[in-house]
C-alpha positions, 0 to 999 in steps of 0.5 A, spaced: 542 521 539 541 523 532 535 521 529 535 517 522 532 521 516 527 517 512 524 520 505 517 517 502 513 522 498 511 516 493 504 513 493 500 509 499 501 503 498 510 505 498 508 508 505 506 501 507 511 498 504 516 502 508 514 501 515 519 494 515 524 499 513 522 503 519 522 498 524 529 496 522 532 502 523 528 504 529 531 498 532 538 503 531 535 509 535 529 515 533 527 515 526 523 521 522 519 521 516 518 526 511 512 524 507 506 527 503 499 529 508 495 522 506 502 517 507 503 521 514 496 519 516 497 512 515 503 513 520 498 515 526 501 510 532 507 507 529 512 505 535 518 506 529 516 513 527 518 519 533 515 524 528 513 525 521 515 532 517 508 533 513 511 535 505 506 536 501 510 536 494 504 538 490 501 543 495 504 550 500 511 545 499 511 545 490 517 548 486 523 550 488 522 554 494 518 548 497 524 544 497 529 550 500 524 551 505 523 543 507 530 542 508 532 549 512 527 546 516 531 539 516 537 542 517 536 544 523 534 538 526 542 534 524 541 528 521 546 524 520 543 519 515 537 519 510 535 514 507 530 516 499 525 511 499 523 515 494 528 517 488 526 522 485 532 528 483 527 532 488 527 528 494 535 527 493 536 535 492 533 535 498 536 531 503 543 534 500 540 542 501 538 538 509 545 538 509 545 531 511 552 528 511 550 520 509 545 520 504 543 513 501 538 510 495 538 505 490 543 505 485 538 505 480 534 511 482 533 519 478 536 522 485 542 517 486 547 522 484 544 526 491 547 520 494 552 518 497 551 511 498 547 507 492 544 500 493 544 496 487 536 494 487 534 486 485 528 487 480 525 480 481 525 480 490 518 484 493 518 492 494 518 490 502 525 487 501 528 492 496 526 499 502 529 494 507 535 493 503 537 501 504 538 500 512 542 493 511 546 496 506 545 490 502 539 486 497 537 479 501 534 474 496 530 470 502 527 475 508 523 473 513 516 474 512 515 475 519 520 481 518 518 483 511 510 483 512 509 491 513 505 493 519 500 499 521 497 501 528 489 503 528 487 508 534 481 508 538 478 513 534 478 508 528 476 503 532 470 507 533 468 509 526 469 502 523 464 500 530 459 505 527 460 503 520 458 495 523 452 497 527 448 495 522 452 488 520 449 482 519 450 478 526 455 473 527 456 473 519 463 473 516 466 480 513 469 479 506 471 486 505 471 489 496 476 494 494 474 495 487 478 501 485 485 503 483 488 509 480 489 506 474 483 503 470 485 497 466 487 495 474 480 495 476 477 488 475 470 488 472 467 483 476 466 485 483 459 486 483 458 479 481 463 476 486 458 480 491 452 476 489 456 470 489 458 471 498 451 475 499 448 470 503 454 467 507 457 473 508 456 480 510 460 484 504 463 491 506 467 495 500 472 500 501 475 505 497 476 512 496 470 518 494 472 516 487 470 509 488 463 511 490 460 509 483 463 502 483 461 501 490 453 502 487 454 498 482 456 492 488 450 494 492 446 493 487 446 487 487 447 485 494 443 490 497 445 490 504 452 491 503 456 496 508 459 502 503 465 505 506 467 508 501 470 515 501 466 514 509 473 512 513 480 515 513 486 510 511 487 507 518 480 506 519 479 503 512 485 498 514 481 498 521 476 495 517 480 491 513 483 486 519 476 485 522 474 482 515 474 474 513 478 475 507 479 482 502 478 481 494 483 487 491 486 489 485 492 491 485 491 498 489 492 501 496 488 495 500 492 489 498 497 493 502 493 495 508 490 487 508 498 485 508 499 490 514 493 487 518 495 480 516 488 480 512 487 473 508 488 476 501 485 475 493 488 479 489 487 481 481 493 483 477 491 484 470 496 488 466 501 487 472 505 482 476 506 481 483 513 479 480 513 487 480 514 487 487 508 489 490 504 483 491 500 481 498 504 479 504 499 478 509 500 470 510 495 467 507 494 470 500 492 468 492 494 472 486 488 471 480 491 473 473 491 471 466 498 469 465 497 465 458 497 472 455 503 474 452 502 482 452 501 481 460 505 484 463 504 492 459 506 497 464 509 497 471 503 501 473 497 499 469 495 504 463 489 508 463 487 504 457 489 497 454 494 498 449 491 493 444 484 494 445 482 487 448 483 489 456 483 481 456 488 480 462 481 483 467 476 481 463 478 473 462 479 472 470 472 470 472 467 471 478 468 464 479 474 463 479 476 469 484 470 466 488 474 459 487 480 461 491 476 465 496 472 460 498 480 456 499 482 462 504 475 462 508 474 454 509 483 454 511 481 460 516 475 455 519 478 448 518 
């Protein structure tokens, strides 16, 4: 049986958000996935995936004999199908040198004239939904959250690590897990210290994030001392290990928010400059959005530019610690009643 072939070279969190896509086509036979070195990481595990093809774009695999390589590599494997998560014109290219017959994408994406099959993309529907529709063929308003919500699979190892990061947690005391980094600057909420001050004698706070967000962790511990930084200290699936043990993730709109929809983690998320009606907000079951939606410059960019292009940055800095708190505190008290 001829595996499917599914192309994500994207962010993170477009990893993550790719797993219903390849529960779906698993159902159908092996499915192998071509992905950066940190997005195959995230994939340790999952039953869907019978191999990942590491595809490192920016590194050994750059320009135009990277992708010559990459694809005799895939050409010998004879896939029948690939699906382009992500619609580059070189993730296109590649599939059409990888000699794969059927190639489908969206209608809408710089590769589709690499395609043989373009699936028109809905704009107001979840991004979960939009990947899901290159294996239906066909965009579906309404999905099952059950089938839609993304899924990844810790290991022993990262059990271990999150066991050895915890041994000096508050017994008994509830986690709320603090993912105050992003990318972008204008999406990182600035209030996270204060959020930790408000839970610190309720709850044992952890923060995770990446090396980069190591300065923004200081800034929480500084004011709850005896908060767990995990930044920079657990690997992505050991992060989300982390994160399904926790009570409740307050994010921004980054990486996390995924992980949490991945491991069902009750979810606050802060959208400043964007919208969850991008696509890309939480999906774990029981989920708040904070954001200022009475400002008329919101939303400025589908990503969230390095600066605020007015000079205000009011969509992040008007949200208030309370209010975040407000609806942290509805999803802890219906996780207990």
């Amino acid at each position: 049986m001829t595996a499917s072939l599914v192309i994500q070279t994207s962010f993170l969190g477009d990893m993550v958000l790719t797993t219903p896509l390849l529960a779906y086509l698993a159902d159908a036979g092996p499915v192998d996935v071509v992905s950066t070195p940190a997005g195959a990481a995230l994939l340790a595990n999952h039953p869907a995936v019978r191999r990942t093809i590491v595809y490192d774009k920016r590194g050994r695999d750059r320009g135009a004999l990277g992708v010559m390589r990459m694809a005799s590599h895939l050409r010998e494997a004879r896939y029948d199908s690939a699906y382009l998560a992500q619609g580059s014109m070189r993730s296109g290219a590649l599939a059409l040198a990888a000699g794969i017959r059927e190639r489908v994408g969206f209608a809408s994406s710089a590769g589709r004239w690499f395609y043989t099959t373009r699936v028109p993309p809905i704009e107001n529907m979840h991004h979960a939904a939009r990947l899901l529709a290159l294996g239906t063929r066909a965009p579906e308003r309404t999905v099952d959250p059950d089938t839609l919500r993304p899924r990844l699979y810790p290991g022993a190892p990262e059990r271990s690590a999150v066991d050895a990061l915890l041994a000096t947690a508050r017994p008994g005391a509830p986690i709320i897990a603090l993912a105050p980094g992003s990318v972008w600057a204008t999406k990182r909420w600035p209030y996270f210290a204060d959020l930790a001050r408000a839970f610190a004698n309720e709850a044992q706070i952890a923060i995770v994030g990446a090396e980069a967000d190591r300065a923004l962790a200081a800034e929480i511990t500084a004011t709850a001392p005896d908060a767990i930084d995990a930044t920079g200290r657990l690997s992505l699936l050991a992060s989300a290990e982390l994160i399904r043990r926790a009570a409740l993730l307050v994010t921004n709109d980054s990486a996390p928010q995924h992980l949490a929809s991945a491991m069902n983690t009750p979810t606050v998320a802060v959208f400043g400059p964007t919208v969850p009606e991008f696509g890309f907000g939480p999906l774990a079951s029981r989920s708040a959005v904070a954001g200022h939606d009475a400002l008329a410059c919101r939303p400025c960019d589908r990503h969230g530019p390095q600066r605020c292009p007015l000079g205000h940055w009011r969509c992040m800095r008007e949200i208030t610690p309370d209010a975040v708190a407000s609806l942290a505190r509805q999803l802890l008290s219906f996780g207990t009643s």
